[in-house]
TIMIVO-995428 format. One line per field, with one value per residue: residue in one letter; residue number from 1; x, y, z of N, C-alpha, C in turn. Coordinates in steps of 0.05 Angstrom, whole numbers, plus 32768, in hexadecimal, padded with zeros to 4 digits. Atoms other than C-alpha are relative to their C-alpha. Layout:
<atoms>
res <- (a, ...)
n <- (NUM, ...)
n_X <- (X, ...)
n_Y <- (Y, ...)
n_Z <- (Z, ...)
ca_X <- (X, ...)
ca_Y <- (Y, ...)
ca_Z <- (Z, ...)
c_X <- (X, ...)
c_Y <- (Y, ...)
c_Z <- (Z, ...)
</atoms>
This chain:
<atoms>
res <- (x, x, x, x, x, x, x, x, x, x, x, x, x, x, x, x, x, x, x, x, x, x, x, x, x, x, x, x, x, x, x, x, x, x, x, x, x, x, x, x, x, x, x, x, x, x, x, x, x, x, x, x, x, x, x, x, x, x, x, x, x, x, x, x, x, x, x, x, x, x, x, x, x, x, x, x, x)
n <- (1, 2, 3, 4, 5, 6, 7, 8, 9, 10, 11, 12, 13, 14, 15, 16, 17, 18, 19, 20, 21, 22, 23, 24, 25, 26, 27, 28, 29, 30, 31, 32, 33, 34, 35, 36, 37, 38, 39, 40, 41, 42, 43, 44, 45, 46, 47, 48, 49, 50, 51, 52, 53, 54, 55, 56, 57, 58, 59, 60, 61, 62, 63, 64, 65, 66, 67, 68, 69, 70, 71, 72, 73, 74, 75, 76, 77)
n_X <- (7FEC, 7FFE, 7FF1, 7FE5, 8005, 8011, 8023, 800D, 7FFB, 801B, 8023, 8007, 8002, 8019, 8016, 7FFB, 800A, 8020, 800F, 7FF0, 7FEF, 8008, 7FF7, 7FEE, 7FEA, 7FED, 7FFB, 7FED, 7FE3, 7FF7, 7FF7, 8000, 8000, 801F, 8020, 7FFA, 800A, 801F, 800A, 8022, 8000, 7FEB, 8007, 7FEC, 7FE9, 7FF8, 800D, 8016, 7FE8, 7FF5, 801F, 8003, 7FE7, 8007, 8010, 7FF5, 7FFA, 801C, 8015, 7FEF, 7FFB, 8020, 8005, 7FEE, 8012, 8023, 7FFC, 7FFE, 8021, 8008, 7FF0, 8000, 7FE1, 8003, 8021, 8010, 8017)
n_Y <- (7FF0, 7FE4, 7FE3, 7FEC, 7FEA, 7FEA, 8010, 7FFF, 7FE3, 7FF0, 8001, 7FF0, 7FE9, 8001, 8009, 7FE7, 7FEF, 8001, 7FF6, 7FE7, 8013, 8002, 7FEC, 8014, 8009, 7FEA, 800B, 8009, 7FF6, 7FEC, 800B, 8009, 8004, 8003, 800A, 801A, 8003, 7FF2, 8007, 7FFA, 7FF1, 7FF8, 7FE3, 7FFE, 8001, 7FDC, 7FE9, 7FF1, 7FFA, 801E, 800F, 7FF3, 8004, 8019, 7FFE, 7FF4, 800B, 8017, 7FEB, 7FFA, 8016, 7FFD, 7FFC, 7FFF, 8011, 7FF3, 7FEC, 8015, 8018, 7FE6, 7FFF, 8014, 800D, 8018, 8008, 7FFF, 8001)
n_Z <- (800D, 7FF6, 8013, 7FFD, 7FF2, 8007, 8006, 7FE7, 8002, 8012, 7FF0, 7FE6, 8009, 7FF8, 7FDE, 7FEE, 800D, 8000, 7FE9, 7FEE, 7FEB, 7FE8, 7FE9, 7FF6, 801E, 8003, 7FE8, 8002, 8012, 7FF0, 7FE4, 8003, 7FF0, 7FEE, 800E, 7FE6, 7FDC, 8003, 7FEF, 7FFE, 7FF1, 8015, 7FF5, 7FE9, 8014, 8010, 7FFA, 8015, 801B, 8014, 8000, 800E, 800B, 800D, 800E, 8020, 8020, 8011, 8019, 8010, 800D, 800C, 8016, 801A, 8016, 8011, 8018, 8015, 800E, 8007, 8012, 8018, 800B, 7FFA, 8000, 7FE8, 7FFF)
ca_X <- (8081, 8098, 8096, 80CE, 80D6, 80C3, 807F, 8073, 8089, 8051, 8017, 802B, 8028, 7FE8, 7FC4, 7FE3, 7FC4, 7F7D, 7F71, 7F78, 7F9F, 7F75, 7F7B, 7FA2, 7FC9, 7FE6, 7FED, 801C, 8046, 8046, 8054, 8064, 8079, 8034, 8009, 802B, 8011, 7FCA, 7F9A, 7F43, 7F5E, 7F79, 7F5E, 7F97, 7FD2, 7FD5, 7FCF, 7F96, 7FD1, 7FDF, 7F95, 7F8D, 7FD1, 7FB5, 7F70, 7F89, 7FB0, 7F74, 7F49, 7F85, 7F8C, 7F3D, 7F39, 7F6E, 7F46, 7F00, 7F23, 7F43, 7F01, 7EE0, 7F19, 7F0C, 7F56, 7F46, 7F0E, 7EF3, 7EB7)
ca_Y <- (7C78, 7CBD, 7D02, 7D23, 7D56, 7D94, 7D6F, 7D6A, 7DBA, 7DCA, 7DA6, 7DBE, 7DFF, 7DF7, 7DDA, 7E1D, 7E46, 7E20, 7E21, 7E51, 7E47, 7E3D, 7E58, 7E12, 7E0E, 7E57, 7E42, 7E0C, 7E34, 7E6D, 7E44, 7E11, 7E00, 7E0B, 7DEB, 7DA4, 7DAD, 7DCB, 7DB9, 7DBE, 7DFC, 7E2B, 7E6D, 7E6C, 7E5A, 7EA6, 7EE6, 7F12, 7F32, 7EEC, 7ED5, 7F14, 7F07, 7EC0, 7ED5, 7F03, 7EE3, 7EA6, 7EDD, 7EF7, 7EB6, 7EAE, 7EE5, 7EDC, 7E9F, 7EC2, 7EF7, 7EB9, 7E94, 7EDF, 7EE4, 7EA0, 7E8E, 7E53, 7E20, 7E20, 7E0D)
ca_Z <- (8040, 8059, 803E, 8028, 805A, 8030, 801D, 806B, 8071, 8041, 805F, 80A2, 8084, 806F, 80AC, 80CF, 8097, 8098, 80E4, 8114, 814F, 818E, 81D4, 81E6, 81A2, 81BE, 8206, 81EE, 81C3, 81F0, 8236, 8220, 8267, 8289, 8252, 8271, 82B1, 829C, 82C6, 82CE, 82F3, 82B8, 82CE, 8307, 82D3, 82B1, 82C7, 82A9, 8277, 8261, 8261, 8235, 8208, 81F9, 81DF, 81B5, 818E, 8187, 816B, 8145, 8126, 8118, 80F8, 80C6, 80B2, 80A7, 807A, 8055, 804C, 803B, 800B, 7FE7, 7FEB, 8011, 8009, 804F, 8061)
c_X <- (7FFE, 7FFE, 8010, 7FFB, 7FF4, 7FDD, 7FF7, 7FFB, 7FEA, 7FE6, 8006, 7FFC, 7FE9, 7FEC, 8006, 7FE7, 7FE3, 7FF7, 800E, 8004, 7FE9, 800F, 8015, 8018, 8014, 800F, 8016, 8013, 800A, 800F, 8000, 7FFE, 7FEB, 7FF1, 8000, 7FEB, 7FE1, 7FEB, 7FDF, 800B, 8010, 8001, 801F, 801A, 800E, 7FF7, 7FF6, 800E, 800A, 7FE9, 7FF9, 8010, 7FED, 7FE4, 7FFF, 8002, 7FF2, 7FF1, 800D, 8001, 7FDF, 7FF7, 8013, 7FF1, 7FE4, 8009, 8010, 7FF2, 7FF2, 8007, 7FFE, 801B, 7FFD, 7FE8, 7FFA, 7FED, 7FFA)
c_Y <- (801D, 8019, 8007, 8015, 8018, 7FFC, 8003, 8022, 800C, 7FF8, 800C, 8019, 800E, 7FF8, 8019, 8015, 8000, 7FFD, 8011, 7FF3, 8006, 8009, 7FE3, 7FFD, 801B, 8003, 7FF0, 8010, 801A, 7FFB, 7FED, 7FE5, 7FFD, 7FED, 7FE0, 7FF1, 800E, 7FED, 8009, 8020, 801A, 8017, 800E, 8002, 801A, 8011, 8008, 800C, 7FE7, 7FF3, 8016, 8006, 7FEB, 8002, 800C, 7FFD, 7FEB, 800E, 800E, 7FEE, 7FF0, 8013, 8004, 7FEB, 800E, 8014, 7FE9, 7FF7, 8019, 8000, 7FED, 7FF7, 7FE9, 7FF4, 7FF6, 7FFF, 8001)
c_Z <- (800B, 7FF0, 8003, 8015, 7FFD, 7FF8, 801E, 8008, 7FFD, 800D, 8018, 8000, 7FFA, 8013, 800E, 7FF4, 800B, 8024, 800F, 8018, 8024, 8021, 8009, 7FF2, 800C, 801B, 7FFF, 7FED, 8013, 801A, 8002, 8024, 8017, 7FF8, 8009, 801E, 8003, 800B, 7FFB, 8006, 7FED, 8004, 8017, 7FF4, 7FFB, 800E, 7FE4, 7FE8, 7FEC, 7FFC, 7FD9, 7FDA, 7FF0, 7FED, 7FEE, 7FF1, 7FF4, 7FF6, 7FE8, 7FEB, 7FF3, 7FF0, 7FE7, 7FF1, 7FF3, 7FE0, 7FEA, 7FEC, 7FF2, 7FE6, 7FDD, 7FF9, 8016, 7FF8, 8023, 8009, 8023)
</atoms>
């Protein structure tokens, strides 16, 4: 049996919340077009502005969880 759609909404909502988005999770949303064709060879893919772009926002997105878990508005272990 399926979820109603807004039931699906919400957990996907939370799975965003409780992890943070990884340097690959931001690679495909960002380029989407590259992340396809990703290769052993990844270094070559981005320039250093886009190497730098992408880690960002995975540390961006890490620490929104610590101050979460800090917070006690999640249970996170």
């Amino acid at each position: 049996m399926e979820l109603p759609r807004r039931k699906r909404a919400r957990k996907n909502q939370y799975d965003k919340e409780l992890y943070p988005q990884g340097i690959l999770d931001i690679i495909e949303a960002d380029y989407p077009d590259r992340y396809v064709n990703l290769s052993d060879d990844l270094e070559t893919l981005f320039s250093e502005e886009e190497w730098i772009d992408i880690l960002t926002k995975s540390r961006l997105s890490h620490e929104q969880l610590i101050k979460l878990k800090k917070q006690g508005k999640r249970n996170i272990k």
